[in-house]
C-alpha positions as CSV (number, residue, x, y, z in Angstrom):
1,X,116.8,21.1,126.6
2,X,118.2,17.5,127.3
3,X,118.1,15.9,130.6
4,X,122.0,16.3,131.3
5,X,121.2,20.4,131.4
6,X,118.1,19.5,133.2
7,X,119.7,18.0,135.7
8,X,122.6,20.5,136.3
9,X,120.0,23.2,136.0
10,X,118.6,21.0,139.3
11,X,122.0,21.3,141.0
12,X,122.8,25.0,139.9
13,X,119.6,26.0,141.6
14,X,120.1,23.7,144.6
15,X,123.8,25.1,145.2
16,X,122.1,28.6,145.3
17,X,119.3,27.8,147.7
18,X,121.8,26.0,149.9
19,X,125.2,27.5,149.8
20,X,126.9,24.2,150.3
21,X,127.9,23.1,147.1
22,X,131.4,23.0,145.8
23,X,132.8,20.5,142.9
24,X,135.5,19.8,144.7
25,X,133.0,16.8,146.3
26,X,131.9,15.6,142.9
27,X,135.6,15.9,141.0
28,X,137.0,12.7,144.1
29,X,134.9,9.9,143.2
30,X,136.5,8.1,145.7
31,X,135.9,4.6,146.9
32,X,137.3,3.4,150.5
33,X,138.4,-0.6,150.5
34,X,139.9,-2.3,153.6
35,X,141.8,-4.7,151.6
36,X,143.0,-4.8,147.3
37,X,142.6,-7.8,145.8
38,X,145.0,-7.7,142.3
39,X,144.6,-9.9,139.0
40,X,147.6,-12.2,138.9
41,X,146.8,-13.1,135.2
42,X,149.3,-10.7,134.0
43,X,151.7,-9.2,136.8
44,X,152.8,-12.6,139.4
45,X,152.5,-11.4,142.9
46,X,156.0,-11.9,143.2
47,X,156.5,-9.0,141.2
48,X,154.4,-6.4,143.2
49,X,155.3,-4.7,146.7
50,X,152.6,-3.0,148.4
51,X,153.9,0.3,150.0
52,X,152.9,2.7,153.0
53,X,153.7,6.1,152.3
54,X,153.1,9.6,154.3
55,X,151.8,12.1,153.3
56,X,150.4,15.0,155.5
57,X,150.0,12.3,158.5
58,X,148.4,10.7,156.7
59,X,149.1,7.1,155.4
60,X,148.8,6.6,151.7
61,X,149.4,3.2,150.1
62,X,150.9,2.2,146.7
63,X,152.2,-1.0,144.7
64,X,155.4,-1.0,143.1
65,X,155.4,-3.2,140.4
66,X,159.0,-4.7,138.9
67,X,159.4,-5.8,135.3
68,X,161.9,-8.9,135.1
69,X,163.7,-7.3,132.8
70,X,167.1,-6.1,134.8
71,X,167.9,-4.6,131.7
72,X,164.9,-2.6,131.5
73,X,164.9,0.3,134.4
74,X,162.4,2.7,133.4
75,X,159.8,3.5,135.6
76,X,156.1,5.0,134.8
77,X,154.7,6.8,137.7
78,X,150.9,6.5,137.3
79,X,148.5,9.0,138.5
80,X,145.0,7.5,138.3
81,X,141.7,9.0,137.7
82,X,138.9,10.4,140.2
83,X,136.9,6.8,140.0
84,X,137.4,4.1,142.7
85,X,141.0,3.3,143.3
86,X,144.3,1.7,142.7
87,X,142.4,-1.5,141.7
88,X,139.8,0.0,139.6
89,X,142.8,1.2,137.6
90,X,145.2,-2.5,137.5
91,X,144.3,-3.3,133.8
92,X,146.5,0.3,132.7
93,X,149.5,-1.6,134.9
94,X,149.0,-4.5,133.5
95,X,149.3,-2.4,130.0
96,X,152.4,-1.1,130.7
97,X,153.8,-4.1,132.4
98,X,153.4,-5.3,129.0
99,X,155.3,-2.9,127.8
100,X,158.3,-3.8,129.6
101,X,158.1,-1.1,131.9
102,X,157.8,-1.0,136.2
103,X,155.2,1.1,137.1
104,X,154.4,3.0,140.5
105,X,150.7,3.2,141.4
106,X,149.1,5.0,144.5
107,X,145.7,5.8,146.3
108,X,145.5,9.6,146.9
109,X,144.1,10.6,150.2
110,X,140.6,8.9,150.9
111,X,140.9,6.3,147.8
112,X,141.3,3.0,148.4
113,X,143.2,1.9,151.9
114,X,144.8,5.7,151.9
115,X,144.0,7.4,154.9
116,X,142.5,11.3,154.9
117,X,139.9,13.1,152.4
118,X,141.4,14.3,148.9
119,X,141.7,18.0,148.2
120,X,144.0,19.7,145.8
121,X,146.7,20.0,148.3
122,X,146.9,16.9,149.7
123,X,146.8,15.3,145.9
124,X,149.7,17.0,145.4
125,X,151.8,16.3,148.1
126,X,150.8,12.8,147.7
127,X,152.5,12.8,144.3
128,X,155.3,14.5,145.9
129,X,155.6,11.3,148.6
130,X,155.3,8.5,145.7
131,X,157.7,10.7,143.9
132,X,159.9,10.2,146.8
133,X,159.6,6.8,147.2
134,X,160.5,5.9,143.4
135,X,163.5,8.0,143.8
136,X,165.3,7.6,146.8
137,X,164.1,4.1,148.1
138,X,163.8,2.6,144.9
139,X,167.0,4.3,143.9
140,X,165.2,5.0,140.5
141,X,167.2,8.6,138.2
142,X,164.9,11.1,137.6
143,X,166.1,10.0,133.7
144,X,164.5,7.4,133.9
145,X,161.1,7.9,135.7
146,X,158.2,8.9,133.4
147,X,154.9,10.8,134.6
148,X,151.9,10.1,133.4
149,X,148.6,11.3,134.7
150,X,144.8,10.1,133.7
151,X,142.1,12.6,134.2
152,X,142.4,14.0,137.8
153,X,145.3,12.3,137.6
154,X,147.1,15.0,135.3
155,X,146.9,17.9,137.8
156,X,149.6,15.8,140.5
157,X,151.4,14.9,137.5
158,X,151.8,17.8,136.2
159,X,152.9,19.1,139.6
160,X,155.3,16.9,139.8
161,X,156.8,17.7,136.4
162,X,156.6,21.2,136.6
163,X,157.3,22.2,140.2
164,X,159.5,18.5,141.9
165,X,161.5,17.5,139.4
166,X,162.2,16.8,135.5
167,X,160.9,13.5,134.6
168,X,162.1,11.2,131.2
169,X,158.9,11.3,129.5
170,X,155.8,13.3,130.8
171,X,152.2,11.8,129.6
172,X,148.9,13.3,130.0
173,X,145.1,11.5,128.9
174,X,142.3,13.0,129.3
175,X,143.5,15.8,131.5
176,X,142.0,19.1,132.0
177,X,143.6,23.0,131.6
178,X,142.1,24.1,134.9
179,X,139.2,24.2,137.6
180,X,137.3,26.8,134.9
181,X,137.6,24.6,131.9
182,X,136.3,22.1,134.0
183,X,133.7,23.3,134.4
184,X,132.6,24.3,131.4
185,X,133.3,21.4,130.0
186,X,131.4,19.2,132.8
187,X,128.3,21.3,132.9
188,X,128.2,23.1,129.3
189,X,127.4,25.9,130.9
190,X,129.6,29.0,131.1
191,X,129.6,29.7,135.2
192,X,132.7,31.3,137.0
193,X,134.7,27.8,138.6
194,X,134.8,29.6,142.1
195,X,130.7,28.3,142.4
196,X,131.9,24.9,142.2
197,X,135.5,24.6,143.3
198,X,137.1,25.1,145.9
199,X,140.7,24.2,144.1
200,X,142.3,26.2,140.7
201,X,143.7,23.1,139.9
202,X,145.9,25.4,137.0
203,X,147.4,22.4,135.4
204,X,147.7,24.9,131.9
205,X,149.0,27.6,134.0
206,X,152.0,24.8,135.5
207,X,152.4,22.9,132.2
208,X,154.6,25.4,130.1
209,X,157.5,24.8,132.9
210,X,157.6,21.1,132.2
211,X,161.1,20.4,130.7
212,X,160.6,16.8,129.8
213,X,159.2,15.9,126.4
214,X,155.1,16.6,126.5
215,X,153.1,13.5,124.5
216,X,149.0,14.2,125.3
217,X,146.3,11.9,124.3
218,X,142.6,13.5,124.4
219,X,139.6,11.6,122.6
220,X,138.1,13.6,120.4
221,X,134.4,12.6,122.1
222,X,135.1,13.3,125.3
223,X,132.2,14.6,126.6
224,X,133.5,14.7,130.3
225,X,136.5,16.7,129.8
226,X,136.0,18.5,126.3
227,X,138.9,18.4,124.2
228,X,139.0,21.5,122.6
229,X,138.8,23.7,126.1
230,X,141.2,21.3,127.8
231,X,143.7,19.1,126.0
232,X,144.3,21.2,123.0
233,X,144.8,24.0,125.8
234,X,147.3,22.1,127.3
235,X,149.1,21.3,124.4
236,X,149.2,25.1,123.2
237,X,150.6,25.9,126.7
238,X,153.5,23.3,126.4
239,X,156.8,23.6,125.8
240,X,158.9,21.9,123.0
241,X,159.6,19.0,122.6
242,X,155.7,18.0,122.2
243,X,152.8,16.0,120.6
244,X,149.2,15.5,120.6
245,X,147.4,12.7,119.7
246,X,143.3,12.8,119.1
247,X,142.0,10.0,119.1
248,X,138.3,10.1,117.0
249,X,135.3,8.5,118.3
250,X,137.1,8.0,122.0
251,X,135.4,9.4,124.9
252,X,136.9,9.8,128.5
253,X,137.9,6.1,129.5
254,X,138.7,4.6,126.4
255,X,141.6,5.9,124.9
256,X,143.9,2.9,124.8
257,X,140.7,0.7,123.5
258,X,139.7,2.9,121.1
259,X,143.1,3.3,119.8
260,X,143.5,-0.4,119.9
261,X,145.9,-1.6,122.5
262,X,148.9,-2.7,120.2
263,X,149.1,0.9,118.7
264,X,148.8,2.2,122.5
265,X,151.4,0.4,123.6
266,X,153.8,1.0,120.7
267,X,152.7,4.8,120.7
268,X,153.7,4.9,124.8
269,X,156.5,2.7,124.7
270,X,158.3,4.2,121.5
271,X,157.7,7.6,123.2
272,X,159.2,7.0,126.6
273,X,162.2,4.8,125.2
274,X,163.0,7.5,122.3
């Protein structure tokens, strides 16, 4: 027995003796910061807007990053991972500033300077209000906005795209089919989700209704969020037009790296711009 199913054996036992254990705690790995403090090596800080955002009451904040290019309108709206915050997650911008592309970024409830405690409800209708502010204050056509959600990240996306509105492009790394096959695939052990989770989180259940073209990336040793049980789930429960991508010997974070960034790039951008 090794000392990951030690240790979840610990916290099986310890959610039974007390009750009071739910994943939906562990899933927001949230971080609180008064203040972000963005690299300027890539993206000038005349090229970023931070932005103030509502969502339930509660203030959520963003940055809205422009490309130069006024030829270039397509906008990627990014839906990080549980870990940290906006800032935690600036390199991916940076990525896809790169690219060519102006991106949309945003702290869900309790991350970062955003106001409130996540949940699964208040994820999504933060999505719904950066959504909003990409489309009607930024002026940006729903043809030319393209979702794209990291981890956690894939279950606002994939609201967005399959219950607000049809995006361009619609991405997902790393994502998982649903609160169950989370949890199987977190704790290797087969328990019903509704011990740990609070949330369904059904992003497999949502995903066939996605009209946009459907590109998912999934390392193949992703020992967080197993592959098998989640992406290539996903993938089977997608509509046409769609394409999977495993990448071997990446794990949860490193997908782009892994890949190399120059094929990343060219894999993203040729996809979104197609």
């Amino acid at each position: 027995m090794t000392n990951r199913t030690l240790l979840i054996l610990s916290m099986l036992i310890m959610a039974a003796c007390t009750g009071c254990f739910d994943m939906d705690s562990s899933l927001f790995n949230n971080a609180e910061l008064d203040a972000y403090s963005l690299s300027t090596s890539v993206i000038p800080a005349a090229q970023r807007q931070e932005v103030v955002l509502n969502s339930q009451g509660k203030r959520i904040y963003g940055y809205f990053v422009t490309h130069p290019d006024s030829t270039q309108r397509n906008v990627i709206l990014y839906n990080h991972g549980n870990r940290d915050h906006l800032q935690f997650y600036w390199d991916r911008v940076e990525l896809f500033y790169r690219m060519g592309f102006s991106v949309f970024i945003y702290d869900y409830q309790g991350y970062g300077k955003s106001e409130g405690e996540p949940t699964e409800e208040g994820i999504y209708s933060d999505a719904s209000a950066a959504y909003a502010y990409v489309h009607t204050t930024r002026n940006i056509p729903d043809s030319l906005i393209t979702v794209y959600g990291f981890s956690l990240g894939g279950a606002p996306a994939t609201h967005l795209a399959a219950n607000v509105f049809t995006p361009r492009r619609f991405i997902l790394e790393a994502a998982f089919a649903s609160a169950s096959a989370l949890t199987q695939s977190g704790t290797l052990l087969d328990v019903p989700s509704t011990f740990f989770m609070n949330g369904v989180y059904d992003n497999a259940g949502k995903i066939g209704r996605v009209k946009a073209p459907v590109l998912i990336l999934h390392g193949v040793d992703d020992l967080f969020i197993d592959m098998e049980k989640n992406g290539k789930v996903l993938f089977a429960k997608a509509a046409d037009p769609k394409r999977f991508i495993a990448v071997p010997g990446a794990g949860h974070s490193n997908v782009p790296a892994t890949m190399g960034e120059a094929l990343y790039q060219t894999t993203i951008r040729d996809f979104i711009l197609q």
